[in-house]
C-alpha positions as CSV (number, residue, x, y, z in Angstrom):
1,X,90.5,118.3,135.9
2,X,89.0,114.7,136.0
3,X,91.1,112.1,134.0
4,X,88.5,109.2,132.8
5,X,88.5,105.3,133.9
6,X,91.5,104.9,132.1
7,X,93.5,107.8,133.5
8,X,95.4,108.8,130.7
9,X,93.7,112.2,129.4
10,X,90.3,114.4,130.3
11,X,87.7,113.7,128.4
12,X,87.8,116.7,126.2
13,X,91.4,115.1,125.2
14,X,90.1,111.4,124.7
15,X,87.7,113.2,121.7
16,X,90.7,114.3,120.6
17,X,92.3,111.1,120.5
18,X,89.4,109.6,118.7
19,X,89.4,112.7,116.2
20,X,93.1,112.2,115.8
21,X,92.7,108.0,115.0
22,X,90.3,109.3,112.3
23,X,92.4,111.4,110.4
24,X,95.3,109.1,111.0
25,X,92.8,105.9,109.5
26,X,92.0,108.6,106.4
27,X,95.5,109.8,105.7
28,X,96.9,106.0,105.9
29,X,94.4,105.0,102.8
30,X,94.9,107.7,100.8
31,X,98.8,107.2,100.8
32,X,98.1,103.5,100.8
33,X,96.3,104.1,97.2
34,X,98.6,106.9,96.2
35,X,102.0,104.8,96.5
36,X,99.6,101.9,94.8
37,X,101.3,102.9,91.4
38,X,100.5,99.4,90.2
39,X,97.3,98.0,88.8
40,X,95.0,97.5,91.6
41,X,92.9,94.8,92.3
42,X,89.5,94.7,93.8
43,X,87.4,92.0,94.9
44,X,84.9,90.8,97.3
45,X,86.2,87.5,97.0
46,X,90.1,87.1,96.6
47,X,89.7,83.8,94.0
48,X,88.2,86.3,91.5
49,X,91.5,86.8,91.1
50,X,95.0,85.8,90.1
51,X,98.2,87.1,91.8
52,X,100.6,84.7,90.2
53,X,101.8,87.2,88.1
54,X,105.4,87.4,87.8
55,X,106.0,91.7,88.1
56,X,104.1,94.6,89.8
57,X,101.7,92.5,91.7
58,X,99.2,94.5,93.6
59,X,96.1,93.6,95.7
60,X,94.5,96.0,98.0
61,X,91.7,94.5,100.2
62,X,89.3,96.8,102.5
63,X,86.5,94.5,104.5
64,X,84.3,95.9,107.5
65,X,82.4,92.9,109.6
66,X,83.2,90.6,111.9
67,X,84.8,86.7,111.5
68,X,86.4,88.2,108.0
69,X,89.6,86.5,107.0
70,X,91.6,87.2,104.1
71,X,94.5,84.9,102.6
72,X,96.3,86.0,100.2
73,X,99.7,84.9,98.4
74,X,102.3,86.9,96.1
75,X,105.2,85.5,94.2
76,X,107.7,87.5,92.5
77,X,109.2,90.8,91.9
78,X,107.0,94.2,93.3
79,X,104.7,92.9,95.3
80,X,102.1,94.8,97.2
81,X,99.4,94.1,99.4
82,X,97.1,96.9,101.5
83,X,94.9,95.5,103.2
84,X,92.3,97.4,105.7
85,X,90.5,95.5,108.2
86,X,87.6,97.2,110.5
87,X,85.6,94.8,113.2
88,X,86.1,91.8,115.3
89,X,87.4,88.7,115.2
90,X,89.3,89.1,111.9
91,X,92.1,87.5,110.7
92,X,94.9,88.4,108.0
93,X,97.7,85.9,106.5
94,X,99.9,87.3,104.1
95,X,102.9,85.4,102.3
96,X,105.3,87.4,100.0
97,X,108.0,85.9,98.4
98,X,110.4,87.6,95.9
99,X,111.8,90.8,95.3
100,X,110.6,94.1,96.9
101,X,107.6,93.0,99.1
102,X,105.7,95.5,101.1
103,X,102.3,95.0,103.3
104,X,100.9,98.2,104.7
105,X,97.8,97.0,107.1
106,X,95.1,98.7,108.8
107,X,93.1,96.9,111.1
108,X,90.8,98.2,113.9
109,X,88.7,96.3,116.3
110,X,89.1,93.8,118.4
111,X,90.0,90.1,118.5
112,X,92.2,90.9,115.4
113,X,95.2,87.9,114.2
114,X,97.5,88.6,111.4
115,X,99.9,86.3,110.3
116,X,103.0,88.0,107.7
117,X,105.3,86.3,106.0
118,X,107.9,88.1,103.7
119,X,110.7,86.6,102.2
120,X,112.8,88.2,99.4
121,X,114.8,91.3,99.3
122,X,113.4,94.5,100.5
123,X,111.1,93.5,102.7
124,X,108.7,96.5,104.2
125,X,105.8,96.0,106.6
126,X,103.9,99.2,107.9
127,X,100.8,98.5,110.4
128,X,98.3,100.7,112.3
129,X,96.1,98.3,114.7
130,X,93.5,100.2,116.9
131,X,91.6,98.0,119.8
132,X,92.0,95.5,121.8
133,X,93.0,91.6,122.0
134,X,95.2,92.5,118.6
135,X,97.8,90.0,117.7
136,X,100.5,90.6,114.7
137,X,103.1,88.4,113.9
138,X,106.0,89.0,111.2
139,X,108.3,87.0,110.0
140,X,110.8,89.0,107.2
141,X,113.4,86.4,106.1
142,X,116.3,88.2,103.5
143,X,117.7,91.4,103.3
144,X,116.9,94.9,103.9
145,X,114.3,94.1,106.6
146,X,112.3,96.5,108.1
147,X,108.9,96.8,110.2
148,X,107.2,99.7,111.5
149,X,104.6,98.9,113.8
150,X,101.6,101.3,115.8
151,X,99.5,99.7,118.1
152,X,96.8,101.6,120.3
153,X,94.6,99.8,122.7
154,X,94.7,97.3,125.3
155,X,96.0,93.7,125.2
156,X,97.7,93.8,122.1
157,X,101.1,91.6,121.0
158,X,103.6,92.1,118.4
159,X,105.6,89.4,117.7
160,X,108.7,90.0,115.0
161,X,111.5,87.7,113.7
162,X,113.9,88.6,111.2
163,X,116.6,86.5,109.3
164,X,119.0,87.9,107.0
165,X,120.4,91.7,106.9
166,X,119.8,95.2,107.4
167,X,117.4,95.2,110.1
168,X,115.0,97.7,111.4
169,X,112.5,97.6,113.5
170,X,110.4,100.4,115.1
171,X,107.5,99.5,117.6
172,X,105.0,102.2,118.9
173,X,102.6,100.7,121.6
174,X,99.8,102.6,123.7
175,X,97.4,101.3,126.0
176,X,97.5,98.9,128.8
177,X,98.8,95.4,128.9
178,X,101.0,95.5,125.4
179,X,103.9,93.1,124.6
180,X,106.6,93.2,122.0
181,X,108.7,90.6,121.0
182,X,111.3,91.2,118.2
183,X,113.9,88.7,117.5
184,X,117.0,89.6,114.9
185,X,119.5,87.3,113.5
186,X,122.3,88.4,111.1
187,X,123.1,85.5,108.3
188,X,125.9,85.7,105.7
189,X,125.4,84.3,102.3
């Protein structure tokens, strides 16, 4: 059995692993759009838009390219954001505040930087990053905080501070050269 350059699995398993990232990528959109039970929102540019809206704010954002970037801010009560995110050199910030925020990202590439910010109650990030030099920082400030986090690839960060209560982080990292950083502190009110 030879193992290839990067001596994890044969060959016949590393098509495996691309076919398995590709119905992974597939199943993560549809459920993205299927717990989307808010308006959605498309756009090619993300001023066509308002989000200022005080309830069931929703924005879901797909680009493929390279030197994308999206900014995007929600205020309120239900707010959503998907946002998927395929080349290199891309670069996501995301600011919720309110009540119930969740972000559910999908980014794969390389050279990728996402900056999250979610303060409120409830506050849920899920992320899938594929590729290499990807860099995702969190920062949940409230209560009920939780981050779930898969990363595949090689020189990737994660970088995770929460304030408040209920805590919960889990971090899945594969590849070479990957660094986690979570940082938890417990405030009363």
């Amino acid at each position: 059995m030879q193992l290839n350059d990067q001596g994890l699995f044969p060959k016949a398993g590393t098509r495996l692993l691309s076919w398995f990232w590709k119905l992974l990528f597939s199943l993560f959109i549809s459920v993205c759009v299927s717990l989307a039970g808010h308006s959605l929102v498309f756009a090619q540019d993300l001023s066509q838009f308002d989000e200022l809206a005080q309830f069931n704010q929703s924005a879901l954002v797909s680009q493929s390219g390279e030197q994308l970037e999206v900014k995007l801010y929600q205020q309120g009560v239900d707010n959503l954001a998907q946002v998927s995110q395929l080349g290199a050199d891309n670069r996501l910030v995301l600011t919720q505040a309110g009540e119930s925020n969740q972000a559910y990202l999908l980014q794969s590439g390389s050279a990728i930087e996402v900056n999250l910010l979610q303060a409120g109650m409830n506050n849920l990030t899920v992320s899938s990053q594929y590729g290499s030099e990807l860099e995702l920082n969190v920062e949940q400030i409230g209560n009920d905080n939780q981050a779930f986090i898969l990363q595949s690839g090689y020189s990737n960060d994660v970088n995770i501070l929460q304030y408040g209560s209920g805590h919960g982080v889990i971090v899945s990292q594969w590849g070479s050269s990957q660094n986690t950083h979570v940082t938890q502190s417990y405030t009363s009110r």
